[in-house]
C-alpha positions in Angstrom: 10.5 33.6 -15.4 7.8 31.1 -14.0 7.1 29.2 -17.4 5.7 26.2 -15.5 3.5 28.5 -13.5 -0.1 27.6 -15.1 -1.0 31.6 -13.8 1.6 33.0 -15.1 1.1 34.7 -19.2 3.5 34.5 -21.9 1.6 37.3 -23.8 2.1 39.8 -20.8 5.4 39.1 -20.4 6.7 38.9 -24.3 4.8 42.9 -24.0 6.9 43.6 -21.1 10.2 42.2 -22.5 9.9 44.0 -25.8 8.5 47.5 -23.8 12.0 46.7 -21.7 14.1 46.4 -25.0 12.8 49.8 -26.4 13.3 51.7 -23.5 16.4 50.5 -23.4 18.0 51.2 -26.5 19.5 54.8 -27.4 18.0 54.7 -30.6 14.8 53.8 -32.5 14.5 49.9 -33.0 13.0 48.5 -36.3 10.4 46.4 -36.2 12.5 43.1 -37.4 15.0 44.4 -34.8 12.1 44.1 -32.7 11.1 40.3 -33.6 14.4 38.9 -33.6 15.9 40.1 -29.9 12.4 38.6 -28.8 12.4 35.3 -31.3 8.9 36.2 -32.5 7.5 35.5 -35.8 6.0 38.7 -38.0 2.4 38.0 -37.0 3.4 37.4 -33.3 5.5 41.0 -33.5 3.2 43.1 -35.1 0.3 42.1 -33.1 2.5 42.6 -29.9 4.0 46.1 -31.0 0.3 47.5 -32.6 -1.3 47.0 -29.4 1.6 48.7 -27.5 1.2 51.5 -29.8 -2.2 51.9 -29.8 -1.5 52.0 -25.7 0.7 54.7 -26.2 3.3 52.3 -24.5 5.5 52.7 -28.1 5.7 55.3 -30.8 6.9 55.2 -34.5 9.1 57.7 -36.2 8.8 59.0 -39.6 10.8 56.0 -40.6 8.2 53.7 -39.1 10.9 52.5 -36.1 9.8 52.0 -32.7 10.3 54.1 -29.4 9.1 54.6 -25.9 7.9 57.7 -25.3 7.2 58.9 -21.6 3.8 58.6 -20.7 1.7 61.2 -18.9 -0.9 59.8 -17.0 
């Protein structure tokens, strides 16, 4: 991570690193499961995971958990 790069965004890479955790797990992550691995607050998490939803980068289950479907182009 290049934190003292004054390029370099903490947004896009907080996206990446929770896109990375969902793909990752075997299972459907909540969305407090979500917030803590990544030490984000509830405002900071939703916003994150909604817009990765509404990119089709993440999907929710019946049981409103989170998961990475694969994405056609």
């Amino acid at each position: 991570m290049k934190k003292s790069d004054p390029y370099f965004s903490r947004a896009v890479e907080k996206a990446m690193l929770a896109l990375e955790y969902v793909r990752q797990s075997p299972q459907p992550l909540s969305f407090m499961e979500i917030a803590a691995k990544l030490g984000l607050t509830k405002a900071s998490a939703f916003r994150l995971l909604y817009t990765l939803e509404a990119l089709r980068y993440l999907s929710k289950t019946p049981g409103g958990c989170y998961l990475a479907p694969l994405r056609a182009n």
